[in-house]
N, C-alpha and C positions, 0 to 999 in steps of 0.2 A: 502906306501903299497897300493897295488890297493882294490878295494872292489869284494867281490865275484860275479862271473856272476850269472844275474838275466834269468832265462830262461826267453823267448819271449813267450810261454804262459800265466806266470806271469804276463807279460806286457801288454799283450791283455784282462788279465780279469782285471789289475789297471783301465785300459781305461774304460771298464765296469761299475766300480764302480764310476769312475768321471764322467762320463757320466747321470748315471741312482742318484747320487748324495749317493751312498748307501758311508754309511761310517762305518761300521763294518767290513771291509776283518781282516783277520790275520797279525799282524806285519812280517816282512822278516826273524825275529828271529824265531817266530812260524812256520816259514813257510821251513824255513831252517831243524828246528825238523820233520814237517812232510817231506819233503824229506828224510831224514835220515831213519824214522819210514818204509817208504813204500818200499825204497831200502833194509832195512833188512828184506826183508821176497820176494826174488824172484819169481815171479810166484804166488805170495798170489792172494787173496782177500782183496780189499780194499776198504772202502766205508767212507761215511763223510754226517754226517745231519746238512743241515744248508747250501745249498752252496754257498749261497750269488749271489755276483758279480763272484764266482769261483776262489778267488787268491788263499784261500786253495786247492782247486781242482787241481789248477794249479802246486802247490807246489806241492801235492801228486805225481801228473803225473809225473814228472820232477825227481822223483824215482824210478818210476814204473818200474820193472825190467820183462823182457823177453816173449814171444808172448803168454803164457796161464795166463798172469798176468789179472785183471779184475779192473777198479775202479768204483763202483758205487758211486750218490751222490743224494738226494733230495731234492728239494724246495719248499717252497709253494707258493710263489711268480710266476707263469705263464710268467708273462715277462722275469725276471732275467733269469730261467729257462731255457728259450728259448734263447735268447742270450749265455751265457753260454755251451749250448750243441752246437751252433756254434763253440765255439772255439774247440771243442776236434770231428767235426763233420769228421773229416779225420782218427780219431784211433778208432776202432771195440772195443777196450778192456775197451771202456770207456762210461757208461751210464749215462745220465741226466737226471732222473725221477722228475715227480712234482706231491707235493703232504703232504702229513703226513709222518712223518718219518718214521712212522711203514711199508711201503711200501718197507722197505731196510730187512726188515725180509726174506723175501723168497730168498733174495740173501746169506744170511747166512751159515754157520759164515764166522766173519771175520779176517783176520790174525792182519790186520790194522782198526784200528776203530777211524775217528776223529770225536768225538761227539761233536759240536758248537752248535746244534740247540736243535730239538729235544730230549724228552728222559734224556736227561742230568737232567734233574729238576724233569721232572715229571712221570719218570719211571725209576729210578736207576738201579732197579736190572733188568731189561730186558736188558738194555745195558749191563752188564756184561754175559748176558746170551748168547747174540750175537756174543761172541768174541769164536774163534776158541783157544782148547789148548795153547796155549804160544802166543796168537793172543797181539797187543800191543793195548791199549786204550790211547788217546790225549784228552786233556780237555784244553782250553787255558780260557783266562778272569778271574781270580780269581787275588784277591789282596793278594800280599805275608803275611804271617803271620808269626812271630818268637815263638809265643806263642805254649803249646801245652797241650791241643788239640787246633787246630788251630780256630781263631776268625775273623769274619768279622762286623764291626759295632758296635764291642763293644759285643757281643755273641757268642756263639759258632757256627761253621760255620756249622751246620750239613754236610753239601751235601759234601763239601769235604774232613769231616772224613767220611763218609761213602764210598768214594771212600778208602782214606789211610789207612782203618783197614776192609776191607771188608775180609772175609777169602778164598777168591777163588782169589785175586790179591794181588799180590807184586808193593806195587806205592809208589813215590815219588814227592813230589811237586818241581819244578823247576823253577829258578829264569829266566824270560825270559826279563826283562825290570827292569831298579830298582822299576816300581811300579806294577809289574804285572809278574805272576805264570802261571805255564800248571801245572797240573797233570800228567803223564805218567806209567801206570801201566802196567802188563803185568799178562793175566790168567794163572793162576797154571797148569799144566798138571792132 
């Protein structure tokens, strides 16, 4: 059985991160969901904090459906950043900002939202604020839990029940790795 085609942006922003030695991108499992996420919603809004080396970026793109589609993404990092917006420096629908992740506000909302960086920790409910009606939210890096309410470390994991009992999203935690979860929720109408 062959393995799925890896789009060649994907491949230009791995090179990125072997290069620049960054070793946080999104596994191809994660990256497969953010494809999925950004292809369901044609012509959205989509944006992503945290964009690294840009494999998630890359993923999103590799969704992106139709010429009013938009993805934004920011970094704080000025080099990766720049690098980065090279690879996607041929498509109009897609912005490299650098910076704080609050910088992605004024692009709001959003249909797609993959929160890696910013925000995720230290402003919850803004991130939920930013998502467009039935807009999707991605949260990747969390350790599966069987327990419930769910535990990390031995405690309860606040941050990701406050994602999965928040009352403006419908989320599920999802097994992306045997040792490693996304969150995936979607805001209520």
């Amino acid at each position: 059985m062959a393995e799925p085609t890896v789009p060649a942006r994907v491949v230009a922003a791995e090179r990125i991160a072997a290069e620049t030695a960054f070793t946080r991108s999104c596994t191809p499992q994660v990256g497969r969901l953010l494809a999925l996420a950004a292809a369901s919603k044609p012509g959205g809004t989509v944006a992503e904090s945290g964009t690294g080396a840009g494999v998630g970026t890359a993923w999103l793109h590799s969704g992106l459906g139709g010429a009013g589609a938009r993805l934004v993404t920011v970094e704080r990092d000025e080099e990766l950043a720049r690098r980065v917006a090279g690879v996607f420096s041929d498509d109009r629908r897609v912005s490299v900002l650098t910076g704080d992740w609050r910088l992605l506000e004024r692009h709001a909302p959003f249909d797609v939202f993959f929160c890696d960086g910013g925000g995720k920790r230290d402003d919850p409910q803004r991130v939920v604020e930013l998502l467009a009606p039935g807009g999707l939210l991605v949260m990747d890096d969390f350790t599966p839990s069987s327990e419930w309410p769910p535990r990390y470390g031995g405690e309860v994991d606040e941050l990701r029940l406050f994602y999965l009992t928040h009352p403006l999203l419908r989320a599920a935690e999802i097994l992306t790795a045997p040792s490693a979860s996304a969150v995936v929720a979607t805001r209520c109408p």
